[in-house]
N, C-alpha and C positions, 0 to 999 in steps of 0.2 A: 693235558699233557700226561703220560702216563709214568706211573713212579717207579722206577728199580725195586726190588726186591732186596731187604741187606738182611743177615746171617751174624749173628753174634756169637764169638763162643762161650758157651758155657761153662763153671765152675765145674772140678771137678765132682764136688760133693754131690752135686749134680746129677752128675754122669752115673755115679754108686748106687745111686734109686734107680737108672734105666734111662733109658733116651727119653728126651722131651714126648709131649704128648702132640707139640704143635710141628709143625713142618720143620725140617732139618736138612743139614747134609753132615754125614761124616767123612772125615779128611786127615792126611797124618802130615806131620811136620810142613814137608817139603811140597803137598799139595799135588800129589802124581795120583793118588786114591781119591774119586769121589762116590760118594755112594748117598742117595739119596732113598734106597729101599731098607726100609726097618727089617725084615727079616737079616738080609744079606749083613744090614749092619749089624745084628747082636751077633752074628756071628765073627765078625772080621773086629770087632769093641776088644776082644779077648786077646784077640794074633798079633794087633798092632803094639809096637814099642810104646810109643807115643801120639794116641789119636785125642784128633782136634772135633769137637762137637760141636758145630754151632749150629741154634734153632733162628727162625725168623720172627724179624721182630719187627715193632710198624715204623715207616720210616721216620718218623720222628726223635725215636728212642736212638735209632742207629748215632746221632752226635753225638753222645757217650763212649764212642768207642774210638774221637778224636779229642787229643789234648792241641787243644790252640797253642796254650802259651811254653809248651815243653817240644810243640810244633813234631810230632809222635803220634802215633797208631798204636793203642791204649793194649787192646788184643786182639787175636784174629779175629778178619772179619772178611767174610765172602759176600762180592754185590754180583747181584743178575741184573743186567741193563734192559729195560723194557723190550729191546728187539727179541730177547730171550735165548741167543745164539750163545752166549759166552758166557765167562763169568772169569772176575775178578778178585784175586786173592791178595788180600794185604796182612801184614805179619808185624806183631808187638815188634816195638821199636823204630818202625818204618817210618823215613821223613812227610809228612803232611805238612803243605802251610795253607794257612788261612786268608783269602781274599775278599777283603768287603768291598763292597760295589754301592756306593750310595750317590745319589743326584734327588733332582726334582722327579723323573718319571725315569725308573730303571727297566730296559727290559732284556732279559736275560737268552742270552743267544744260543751258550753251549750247554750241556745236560749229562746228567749223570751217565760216565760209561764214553764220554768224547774223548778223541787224544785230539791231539792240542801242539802244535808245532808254535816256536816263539813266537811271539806279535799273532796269533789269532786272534780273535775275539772272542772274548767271555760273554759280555755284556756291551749293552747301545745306553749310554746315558743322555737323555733330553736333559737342557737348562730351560731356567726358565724363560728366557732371553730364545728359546727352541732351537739353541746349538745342539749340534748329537758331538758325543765325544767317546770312543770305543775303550773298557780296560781291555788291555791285552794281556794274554798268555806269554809272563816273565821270563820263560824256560819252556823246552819241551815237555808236557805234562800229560796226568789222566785226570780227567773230573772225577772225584769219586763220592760229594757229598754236596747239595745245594740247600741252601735254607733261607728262608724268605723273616727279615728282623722286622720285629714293631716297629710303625713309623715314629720318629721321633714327637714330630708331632704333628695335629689331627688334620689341619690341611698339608701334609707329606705325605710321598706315594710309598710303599712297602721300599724298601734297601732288602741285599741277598750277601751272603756268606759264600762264596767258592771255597770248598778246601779241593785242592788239587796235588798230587805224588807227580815229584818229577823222574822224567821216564827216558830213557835214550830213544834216540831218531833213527 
């Protein structure tokens, strides 16, 4: 399965030294500015009121930039969904909640970058008994973050974390 691409922003102190060395986009507040070319951006770094820098980071790292239990989008963060057509801006302070998904054998349906009408399906959970039972999509939603938890224990199959942004229909 192929992983979205996620975009952290950067500190400013950051930004003072010069754009990252590693992949980036630059973007201002409201997200109407992308620019992914370093020359274009040290020039437009200067112009902007308030530009937003974020570099890529590996998708692991990207959970840091959601608070579960304050249920928040920590800072901005830009995701590319593997199809690579779009892209996804989410802005500090933004609602995210957190979906765990656990059974005897979980397997996960929707993927980073899915919108999600209520009652979709996220995930197919096998019992052991080989009942399937579906979590649904609570609300109208975007996938914007999937992570796969230790299993509890050693004969348990992997449990997943949906965070999902609810989104009008």
């Amino acid at each position: 399965m192929p992983l979205p691409r996620f975009f952290l922003e950067v500190d400013e102190e950051e930004v003072e030294d010069g754009l990252p060395d590693e992949e980036f986009i630059l973007t201002d507040e409201e997200h109407r500015i992308v620019v992914r070319s370093r020359e274009l951006a040290e020039r437009l770094l200067e112009e902007l009121e308030e530009p937003v820098v974020c570099r890529k980071v590996v998708y692991e790292e990207a959970r840091a930039a959601f608070d579960a239990m304050e249920a928040r989008v920590t800072r901005h963060v830009i995701i590319e969904p593997p199809d690579r057509r779009s892209l996804v801006f989410l802005r500090p302070g933004e609602r995210v909640y957190q979906v765990p998904v656990e059974g005897y054998v979980v397997t996960p349906i929707a993927d980073v970058g899915d919108r999600l009408r209520k009652g979709d399906p996220l995930a197919a959970i096998t019992t052991r008994r080989g009942d399937v039972r579906y979590v649904e999509a609570p609300h109208p939603c975007l996938v914007v973050y999937v992570c796969e938890q230790e299993a509890v224990r050693a004969q348990r199959r992997p449990n997943y974390e949906y965070y999902i942004v609810p989104v009008e229909e």
